[in-house]
C-alpha positions as YAML, in Angstrom:
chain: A
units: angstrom
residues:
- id: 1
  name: UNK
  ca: [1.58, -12.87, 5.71]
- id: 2
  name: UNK
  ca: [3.37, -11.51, 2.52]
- id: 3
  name: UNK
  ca: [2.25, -8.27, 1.23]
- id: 4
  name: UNK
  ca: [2.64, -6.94, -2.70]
- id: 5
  name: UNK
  ca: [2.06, -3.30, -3.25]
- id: 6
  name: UNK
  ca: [0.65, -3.05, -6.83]
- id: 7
  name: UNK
  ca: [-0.39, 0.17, -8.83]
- id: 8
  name: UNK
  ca: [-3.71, -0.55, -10.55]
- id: 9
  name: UNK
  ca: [-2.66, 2.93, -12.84]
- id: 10
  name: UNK
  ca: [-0.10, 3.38, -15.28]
- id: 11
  name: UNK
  ca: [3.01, 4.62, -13.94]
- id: 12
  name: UNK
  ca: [4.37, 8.02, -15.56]
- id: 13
  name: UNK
  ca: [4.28, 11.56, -16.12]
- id: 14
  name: UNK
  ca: [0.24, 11.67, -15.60]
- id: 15
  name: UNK
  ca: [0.44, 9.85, -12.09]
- id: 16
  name: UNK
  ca: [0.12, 11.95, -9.40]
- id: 17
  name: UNK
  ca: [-1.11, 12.55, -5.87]
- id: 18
  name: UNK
  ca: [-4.83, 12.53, -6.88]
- id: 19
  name: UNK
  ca: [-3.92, 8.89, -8.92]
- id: 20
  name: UNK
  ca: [-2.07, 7.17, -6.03]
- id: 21
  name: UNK
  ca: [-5.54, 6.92, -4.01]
- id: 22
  name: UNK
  ca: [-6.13, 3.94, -6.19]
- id: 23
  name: UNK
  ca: [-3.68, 1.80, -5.13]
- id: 24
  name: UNK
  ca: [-4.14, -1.23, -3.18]
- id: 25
  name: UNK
  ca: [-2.63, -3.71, -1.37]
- id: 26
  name: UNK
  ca: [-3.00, -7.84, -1.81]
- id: 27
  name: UNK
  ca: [-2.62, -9.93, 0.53]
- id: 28
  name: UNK
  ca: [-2.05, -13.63, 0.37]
- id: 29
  name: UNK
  ca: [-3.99, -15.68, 3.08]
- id: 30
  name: UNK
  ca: [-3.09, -19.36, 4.15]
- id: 31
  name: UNK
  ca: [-5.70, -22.16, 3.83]
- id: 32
  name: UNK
  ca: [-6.66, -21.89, 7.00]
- id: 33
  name: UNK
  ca: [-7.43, -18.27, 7.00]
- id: 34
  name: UNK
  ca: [-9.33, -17.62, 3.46]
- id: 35
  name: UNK
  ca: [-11.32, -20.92, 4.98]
- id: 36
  name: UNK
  ca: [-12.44, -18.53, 8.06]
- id: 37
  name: UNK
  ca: [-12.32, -15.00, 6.02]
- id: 38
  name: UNK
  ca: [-15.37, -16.53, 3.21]
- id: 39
  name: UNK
  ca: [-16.84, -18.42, 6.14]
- id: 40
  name: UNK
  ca: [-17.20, -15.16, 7.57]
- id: 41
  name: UNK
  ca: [-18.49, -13.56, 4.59]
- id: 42
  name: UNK
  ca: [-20.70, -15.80, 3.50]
- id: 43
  name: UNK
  ca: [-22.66, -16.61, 6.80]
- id: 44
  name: UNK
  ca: [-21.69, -13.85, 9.31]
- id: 45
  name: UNK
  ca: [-22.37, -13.97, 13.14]
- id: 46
  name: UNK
  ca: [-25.70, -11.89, 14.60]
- id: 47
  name: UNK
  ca: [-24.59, -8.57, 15.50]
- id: 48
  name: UNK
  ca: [-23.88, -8.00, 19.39]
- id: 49
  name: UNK
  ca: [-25.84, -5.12, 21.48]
- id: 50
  name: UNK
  ca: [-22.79, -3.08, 21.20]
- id: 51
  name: UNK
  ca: [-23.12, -2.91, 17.63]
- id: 52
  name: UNK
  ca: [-26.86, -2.80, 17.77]
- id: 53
  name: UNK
  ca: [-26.68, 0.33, 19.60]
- id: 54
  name: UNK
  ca: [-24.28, 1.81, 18.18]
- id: 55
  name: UNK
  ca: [-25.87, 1.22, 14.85]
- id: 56
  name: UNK
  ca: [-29.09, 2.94, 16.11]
- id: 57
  name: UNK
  ca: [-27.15, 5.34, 17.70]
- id: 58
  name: UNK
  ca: [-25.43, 6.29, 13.67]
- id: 59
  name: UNK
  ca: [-29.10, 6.27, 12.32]
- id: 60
  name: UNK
  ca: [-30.52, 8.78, 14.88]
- id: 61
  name: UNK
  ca: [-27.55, 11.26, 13.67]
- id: 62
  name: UNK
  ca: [-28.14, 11.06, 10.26]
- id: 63
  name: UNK
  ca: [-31.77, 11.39, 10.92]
- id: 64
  name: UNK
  ca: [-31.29, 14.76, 12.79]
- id: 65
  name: UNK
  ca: [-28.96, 15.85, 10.01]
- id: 66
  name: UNK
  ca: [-31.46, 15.71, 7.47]
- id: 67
  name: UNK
  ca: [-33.66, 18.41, 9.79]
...
């Protein structure tokens, strides 16, 4: 897998540690694995009970937050 580091702000004087948050990172895939990472995306598996509950589990904080 071959990584690139790219700056998606100007580099200079005005960059700083507030700027560098908006860097990212691309990664090139093979065939075979941007064929599985939009398969994925475009028709993703059922969520297990593990992530069911846990999901339910998230929602009842934030609902007791907002009390």
């Amino acid at each position: 897998m071959k990584r690139q580091w790219r700056d998606s702000l100007p580099m200079g004087k005005m960059q700083n540690k507030t700027t560098r948050k908006y860097q990212h990172e691309v990664i090139e895939l093979s065939d075979r694995d941007r064929v599985a990472f939009v398969t994925a995306l475009v028709n993703p598996s059922a969520p297990n009970k593990r992530l069911v509950k846990a999901s339910q589990a998230y929602m009842e904080i934030l609902k007791n937050k907002k009390r």
